[in-house]
N, C-alpha and C positions, 0 to 999 in steps of 0.2 A: 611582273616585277623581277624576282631574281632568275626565274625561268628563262624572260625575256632579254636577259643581261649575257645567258650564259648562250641564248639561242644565239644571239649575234654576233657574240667572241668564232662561235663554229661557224658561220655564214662570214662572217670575216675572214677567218683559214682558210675555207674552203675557194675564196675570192681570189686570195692569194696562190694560189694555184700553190701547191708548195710540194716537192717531189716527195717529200714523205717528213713526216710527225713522228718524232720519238717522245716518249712519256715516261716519266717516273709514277709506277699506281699511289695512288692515294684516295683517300674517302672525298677530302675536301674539295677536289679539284678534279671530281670523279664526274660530274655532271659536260664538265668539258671533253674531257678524255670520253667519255660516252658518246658526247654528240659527233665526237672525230671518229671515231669507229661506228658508228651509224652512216657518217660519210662516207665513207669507206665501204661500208658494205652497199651500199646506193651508186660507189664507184666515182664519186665526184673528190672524193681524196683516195690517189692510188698507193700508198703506201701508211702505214699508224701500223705503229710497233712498241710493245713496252719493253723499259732495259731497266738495269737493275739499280744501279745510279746514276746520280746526275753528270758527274767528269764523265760517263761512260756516251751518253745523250752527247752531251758538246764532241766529243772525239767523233761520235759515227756523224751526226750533223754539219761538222766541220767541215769533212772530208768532200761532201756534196757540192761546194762551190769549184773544185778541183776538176768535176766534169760536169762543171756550168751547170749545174743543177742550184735547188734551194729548198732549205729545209726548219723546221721547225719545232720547237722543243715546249713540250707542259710538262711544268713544275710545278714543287712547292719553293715559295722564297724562303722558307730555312735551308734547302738545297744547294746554296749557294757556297756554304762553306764548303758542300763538298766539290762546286764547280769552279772556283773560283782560280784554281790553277790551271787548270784545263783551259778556261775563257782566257785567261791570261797568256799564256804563250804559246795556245796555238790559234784561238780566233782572231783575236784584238790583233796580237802581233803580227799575223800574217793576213791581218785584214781578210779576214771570211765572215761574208754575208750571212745570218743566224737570226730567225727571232724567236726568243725566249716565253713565255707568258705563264707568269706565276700565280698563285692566290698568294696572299698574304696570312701571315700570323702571327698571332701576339697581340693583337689591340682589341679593340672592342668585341666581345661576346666571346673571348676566347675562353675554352676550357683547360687549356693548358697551362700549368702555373710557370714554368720554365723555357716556354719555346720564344718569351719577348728576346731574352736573350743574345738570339740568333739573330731574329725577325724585324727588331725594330735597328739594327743598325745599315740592314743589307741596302738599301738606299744610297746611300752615302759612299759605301763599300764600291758598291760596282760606279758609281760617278766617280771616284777616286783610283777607279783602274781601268777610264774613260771607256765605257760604258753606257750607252743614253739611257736614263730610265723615264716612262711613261708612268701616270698612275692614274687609275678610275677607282671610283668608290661609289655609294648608294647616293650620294650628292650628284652624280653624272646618269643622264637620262640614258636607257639602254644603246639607242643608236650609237651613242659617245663610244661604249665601249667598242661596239663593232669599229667606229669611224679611225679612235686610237689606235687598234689590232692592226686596222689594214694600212694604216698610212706609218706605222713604228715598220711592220713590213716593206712596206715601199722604200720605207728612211734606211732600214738592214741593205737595203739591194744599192739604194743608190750612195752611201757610202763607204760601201765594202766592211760593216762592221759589226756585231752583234749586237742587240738592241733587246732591251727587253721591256716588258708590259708589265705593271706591279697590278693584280687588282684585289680589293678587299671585298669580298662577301657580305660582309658582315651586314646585317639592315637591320634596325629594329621594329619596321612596319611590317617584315615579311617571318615569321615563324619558321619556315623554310630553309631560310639565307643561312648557314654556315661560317663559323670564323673562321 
């Protein structure tokens, strides 16, 4: 179930061949960022690296299409507020290939009483500062997510633009699953 969701985001990546993964740590979206440094240490991702925020990820990410490389970023979507100028006038604007791939927060099973705040508008936010966003949730069988990851991927390269993946955790058949 959510093992199977989060196995496929990382065999997605790693599909992606992507010169290097930058990450913002978190608990929630720790099973991803594990499976990319497991990559990693298997050698099938040659770079995953954690920074300390999120503008900080889009600036060294960014930079990567500059010598034709390509890169890739895990987040949280509350993170956005802190990325969202950074995506704005250096990715978007200058058309640099980037895929983003967040968890979501704030909706179902969440423990936090103040992070919807942030969480439930970021959607809309990055569409309104042209931005494609994706989204999978527990309604989407695990391939889906793999299939979204690699093809939002493919959509970053072959538009010149940063894309992002929205996915929700959250399942209430899986005890496991995380908001």
């Amino acid at each position: 179930m959510t093992q199977d969701r989060h196995r496929e985001v990382v065999d997605a990546l790693v599909g992606l061949a992507p010169d290097g993964v930058a990450y913002v740590p978190s608990a929630s979206i720790a099973p991803i960022i594990n499976g990319a440094l497991e990559a990693q240490e298997k050698g099938d991702l040659p770079l995953v690296y954690a920074v300390s925020r999120e503008e900080e990820a889009v600036g060294l990410v960014s930079a990567y299409p500059f010598a034709d490389k390509f890169g890739v970023i895990i987040m949280q979507d509350n993170g956005f507020g802190n990325a969202l100028t950074a995506l704005t006038t250096m990715a978007v604007s200058y058309h640099l290939p980037l895929l983003i791939v967040a968890n979501t927060r704030g909706g179902l099973g969440e423990y936090n009483s103040m992070i919807h705040s942030i969480s439930e508008p970021v959607p809309e936010l990055l569409r309104s500062s042209n931005i494609p966003v994706f989204r999978v949730d527990r309604r989407n069988p695990a391939e889906d997510w793999g299939a979204t990851v690699k093809e939002a991927g493919n959509h970053a390269k072959m538009t010149f633009r940063p894309v992002v993946v929205l996915m929700e955790f959250y399942d209430h058949k899986d005890a496991k699953a995380k908001a």
